[in-house]
C-alpha positions in Angstrom: -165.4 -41.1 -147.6 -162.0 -39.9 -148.4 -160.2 -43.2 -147.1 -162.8 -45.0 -149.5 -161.6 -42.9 -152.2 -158.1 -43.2 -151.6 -159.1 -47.4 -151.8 -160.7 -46.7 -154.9 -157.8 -44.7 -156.5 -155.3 -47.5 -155.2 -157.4 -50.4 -156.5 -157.0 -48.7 -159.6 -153.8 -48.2 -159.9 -152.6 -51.2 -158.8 -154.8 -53.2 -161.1 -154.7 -51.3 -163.8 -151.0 -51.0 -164.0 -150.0 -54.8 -163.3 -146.8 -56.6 -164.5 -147.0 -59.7 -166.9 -144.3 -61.7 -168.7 -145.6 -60.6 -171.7 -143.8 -58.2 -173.8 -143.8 -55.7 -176.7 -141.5 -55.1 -179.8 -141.6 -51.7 -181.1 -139.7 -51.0 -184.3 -137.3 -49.0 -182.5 -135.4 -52.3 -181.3 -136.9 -51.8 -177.5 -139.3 -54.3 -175.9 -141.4 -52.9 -173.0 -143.5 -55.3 -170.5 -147.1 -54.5 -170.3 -146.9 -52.7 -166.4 -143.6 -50.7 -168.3 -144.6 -46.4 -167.5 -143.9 -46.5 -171.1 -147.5 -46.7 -173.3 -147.9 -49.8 -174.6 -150.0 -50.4 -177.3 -152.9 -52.8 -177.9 -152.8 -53.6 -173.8 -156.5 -53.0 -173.9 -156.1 -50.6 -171.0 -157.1 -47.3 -171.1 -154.7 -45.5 -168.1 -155.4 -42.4 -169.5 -159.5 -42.7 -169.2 -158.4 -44.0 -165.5 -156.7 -41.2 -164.3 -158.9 -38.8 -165.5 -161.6 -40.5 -163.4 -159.5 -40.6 -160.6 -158.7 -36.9 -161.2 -162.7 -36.2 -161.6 -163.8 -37.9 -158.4 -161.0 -36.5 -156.2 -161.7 -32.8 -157.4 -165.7 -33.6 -156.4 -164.4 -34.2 -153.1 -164.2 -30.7 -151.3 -164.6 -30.3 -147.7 -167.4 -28.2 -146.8 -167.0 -24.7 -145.8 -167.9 -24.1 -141.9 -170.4 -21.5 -140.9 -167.5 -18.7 -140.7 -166.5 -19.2 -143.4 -169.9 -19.2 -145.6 -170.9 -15.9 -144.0 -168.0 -13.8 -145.1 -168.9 -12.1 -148.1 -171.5 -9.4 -148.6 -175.4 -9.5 -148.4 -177.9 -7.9 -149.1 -181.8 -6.4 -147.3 -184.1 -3.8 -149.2 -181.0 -1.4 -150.7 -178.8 -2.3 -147.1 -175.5 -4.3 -147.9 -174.5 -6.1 -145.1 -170.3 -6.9 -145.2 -169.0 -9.5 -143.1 -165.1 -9.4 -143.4 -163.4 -12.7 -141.9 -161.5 -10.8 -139.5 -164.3 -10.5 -138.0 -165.4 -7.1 -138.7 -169.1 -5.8 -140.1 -170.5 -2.7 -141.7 -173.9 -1.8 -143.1 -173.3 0.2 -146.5 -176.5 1.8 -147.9 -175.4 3.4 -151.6 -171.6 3.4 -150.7 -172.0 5.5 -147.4 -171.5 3.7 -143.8 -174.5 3.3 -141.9 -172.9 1.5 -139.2 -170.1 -0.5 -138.2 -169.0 -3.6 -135.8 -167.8 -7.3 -135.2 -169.6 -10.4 -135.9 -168.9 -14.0 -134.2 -170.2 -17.4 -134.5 -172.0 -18.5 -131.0 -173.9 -22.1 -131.1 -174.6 -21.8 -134.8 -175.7 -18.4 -134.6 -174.1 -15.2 -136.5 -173.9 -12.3 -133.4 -173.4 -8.8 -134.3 -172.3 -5.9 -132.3 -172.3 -2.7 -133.5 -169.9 0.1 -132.2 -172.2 2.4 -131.4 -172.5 3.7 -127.9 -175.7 1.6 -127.5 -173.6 -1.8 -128.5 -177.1 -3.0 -130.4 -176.8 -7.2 -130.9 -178.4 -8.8 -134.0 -178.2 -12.2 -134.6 -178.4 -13.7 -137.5 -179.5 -17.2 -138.5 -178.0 -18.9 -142.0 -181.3 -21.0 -143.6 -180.8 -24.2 -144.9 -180.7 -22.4 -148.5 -177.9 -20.5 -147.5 -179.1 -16.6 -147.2 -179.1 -15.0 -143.2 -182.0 -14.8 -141.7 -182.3 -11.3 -139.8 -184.7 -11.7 -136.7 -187.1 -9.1 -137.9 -186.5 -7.6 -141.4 -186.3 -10.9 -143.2 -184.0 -12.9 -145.3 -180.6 -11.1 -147.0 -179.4 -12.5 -150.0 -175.9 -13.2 -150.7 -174.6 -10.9 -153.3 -170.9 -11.8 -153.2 -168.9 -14.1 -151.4 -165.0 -13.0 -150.4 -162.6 -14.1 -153.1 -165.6 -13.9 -156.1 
């Protein structure tokens, strides 16, 4: 996709910007040819409109976020919010207090977490298709904040 855009973007350049013989006098005393960086008027090109399409389809392009990096952030499950910190650290809050604390991983698509406690409990998480984790037994937790928002 991105090598057809950079052909896109080329063609456009390149055809929109191409040299002819022809020439422009402007009352300055300067002439300019028509692929001149210099605006020329009447060309019946619009560069500007060009570029700004170029600009629109190339900032449409993102690359997609992996699976890490769409679960840091914080969610949330029946007043429990759920932080997942990208270095790999977790904690359940419940009105500002820690309930609990651990590390989370990615393991064949899943989101493991174990806690610290003695007992080293293991959830794992599932994201949905829509985007919110999918806890095995309580349910589905909504994203309420992503890192950097």
């Amino acid at each position: 996709m991105k090598s057809l855009l950079v052909s896109i973007v080329a063609t456009m350049v390149f055809v929109g910007c191409g040299q002819s013989d022809h020439q422009h006098s402007h009352a300055d005393g300067h002439s300019h040819a028509e692929g001149d960086y210099d605006h020329v008027e009447g060309d019946g090109h619009d560069h500007d409109k060009e570029l700004k399409v170029a600009e629109t389809v190339a900032e449409t392009e993102k690359p997609e976020l992996t699976l890490k990096e769409r679960v840091v952030g914080q969610w949330g499950l029946g007043g429990v919010t759920l932080i997942f910190d990208k270095n790999g650290t977790c904690k359940a809050m419940r009105g500002g207090n820690l309930m609990a604390g651990g590390t989370w991983s990615i393991k064949d698509g899943k989101i493991h977490t174990v806690s610290d406690s003695p007992a080293k409990t293991v959830v794992i998480y599932v994201m949905n298709e829509d985007g919110n984790l999918q806890h095995p037994i309580r349910g589905e937790l909504k994203r309420i904040k992503a890192e950097g928002n």
